[in-house]
C-alpha positions as CSV (number, residue, x, y, z in Angstrom):
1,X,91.5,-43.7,-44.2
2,X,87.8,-42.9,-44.7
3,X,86.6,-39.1,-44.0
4,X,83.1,-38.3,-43.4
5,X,82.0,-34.7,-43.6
6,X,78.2,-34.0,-42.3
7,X,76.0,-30.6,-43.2
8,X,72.4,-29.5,-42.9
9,X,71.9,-28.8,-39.3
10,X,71.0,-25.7,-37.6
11,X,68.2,-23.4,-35.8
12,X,64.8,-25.1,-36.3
13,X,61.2,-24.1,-35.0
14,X,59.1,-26.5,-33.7
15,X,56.9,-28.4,-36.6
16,X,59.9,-27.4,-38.9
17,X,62.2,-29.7,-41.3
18,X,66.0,-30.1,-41.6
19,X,67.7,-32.4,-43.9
20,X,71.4,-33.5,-42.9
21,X,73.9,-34.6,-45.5
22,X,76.6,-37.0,-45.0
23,X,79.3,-37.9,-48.1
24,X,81.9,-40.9,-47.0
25,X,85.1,-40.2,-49.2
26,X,88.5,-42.3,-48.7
27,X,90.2,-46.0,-49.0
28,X,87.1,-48.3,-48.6
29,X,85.7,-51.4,-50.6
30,X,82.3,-50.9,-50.0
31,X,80.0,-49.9,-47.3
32,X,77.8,-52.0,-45.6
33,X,75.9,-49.8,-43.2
34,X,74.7,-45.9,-43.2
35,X,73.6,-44.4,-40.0
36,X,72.5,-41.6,-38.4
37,X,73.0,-41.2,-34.5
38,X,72.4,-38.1,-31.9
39,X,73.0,-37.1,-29.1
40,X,71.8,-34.8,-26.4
41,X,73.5,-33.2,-23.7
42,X,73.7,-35.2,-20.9
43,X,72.9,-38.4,-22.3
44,X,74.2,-41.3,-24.8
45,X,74.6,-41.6,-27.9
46,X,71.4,-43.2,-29.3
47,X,70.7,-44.5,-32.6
48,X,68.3,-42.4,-34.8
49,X,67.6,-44.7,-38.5
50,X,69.8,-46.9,-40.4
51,X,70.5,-48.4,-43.7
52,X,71.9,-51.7,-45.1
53,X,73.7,-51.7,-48.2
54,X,70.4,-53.6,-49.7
55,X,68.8,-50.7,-48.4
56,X,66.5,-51.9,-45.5
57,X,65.9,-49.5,-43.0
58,X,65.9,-49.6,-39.5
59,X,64.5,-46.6,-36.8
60,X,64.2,-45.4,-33.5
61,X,61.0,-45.3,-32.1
62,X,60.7,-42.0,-31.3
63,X,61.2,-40.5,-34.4
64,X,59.5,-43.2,-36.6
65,X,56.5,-41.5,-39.2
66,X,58.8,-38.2,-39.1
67,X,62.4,-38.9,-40.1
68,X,63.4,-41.0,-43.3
69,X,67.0,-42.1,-44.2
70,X,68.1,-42.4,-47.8
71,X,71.2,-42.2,-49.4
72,X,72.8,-41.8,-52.9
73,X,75.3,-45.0,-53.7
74,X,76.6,-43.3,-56.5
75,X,78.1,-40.4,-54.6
76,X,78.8,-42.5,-51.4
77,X,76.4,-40.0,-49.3
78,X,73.5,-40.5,-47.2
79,X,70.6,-38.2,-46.3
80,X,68.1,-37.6,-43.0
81,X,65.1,-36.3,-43.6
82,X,63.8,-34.4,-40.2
83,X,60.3,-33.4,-40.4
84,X,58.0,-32.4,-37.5
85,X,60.9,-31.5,-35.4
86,X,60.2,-31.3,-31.9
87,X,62.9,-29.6,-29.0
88,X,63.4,-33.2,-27.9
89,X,65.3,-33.7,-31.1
90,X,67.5,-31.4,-30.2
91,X,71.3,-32.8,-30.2
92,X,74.5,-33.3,-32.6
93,X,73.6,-35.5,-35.2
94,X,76.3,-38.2,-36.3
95,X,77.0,-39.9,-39.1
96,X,78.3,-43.2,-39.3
97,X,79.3,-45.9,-41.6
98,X,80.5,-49.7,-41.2
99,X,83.1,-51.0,-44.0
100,X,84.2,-54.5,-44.2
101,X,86.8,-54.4,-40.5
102,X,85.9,-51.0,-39.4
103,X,83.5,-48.3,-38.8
104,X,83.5,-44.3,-38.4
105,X,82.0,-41.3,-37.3
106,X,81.2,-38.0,-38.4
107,X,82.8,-34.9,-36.8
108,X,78.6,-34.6,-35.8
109,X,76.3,-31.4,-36.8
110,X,74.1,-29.5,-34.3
111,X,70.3,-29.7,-34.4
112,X,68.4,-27.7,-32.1
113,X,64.4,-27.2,-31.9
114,X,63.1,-24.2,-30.5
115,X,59.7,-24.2,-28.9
């Protein structure tokens, strides 16, 4: 069983910065992909950046120049960096991560922008 507990969203104002936090914990070999994903009321669930275990990244359009995905190996946890937030950002955040036969989600952190 893998476990992934998020933190780091909350209340922004527009032009502001978040980081989220997301530590994988549990029965896996390895981890092959970190993501983030969001998603806003309404809609889908739309991929935001990800990482490769060799650590090439991968973004969204929309929030490419102003969000940057890292993570920590050592302690199994990955990082988004949210900077020049705008109220269109505004959605739960999940984290996900594919292991060798499987993948999971986080239980998904709220994010909201205020004008």
């Amino acid at each position: 069983q893998v476990q992934l507990v998020e933190s780091g969203g909350g209340l922004v104002q527009a032009g502001g910065s978040l980081r989220l936090s997301c530590a994988a914990s549990g029965s896996f070999f390895a981890i092959n992909v970190m993501g983030w994903y969001r998603q806003a009321p309404g809609k889908q669930r739309d991929l935001v950046a990800t990482m490769s275990s060799g650590g090439s990244t991968s973004y969204a359009d929309s929030v490419k120049g102003r969000f940057t995905i890292s993570k920590d190996k050592a302690k199994n946890t990955v990082y988004l960096q949210m900077n020049s937030l705008k109220p269109e950002d505004t959605a739960v955040y999940y984290c996900n991560i594919v292991v060798p036969g499987s993948g999971y989600w986080g239980q998904g952190t709220q994010v909201t922008v205020s004008s």
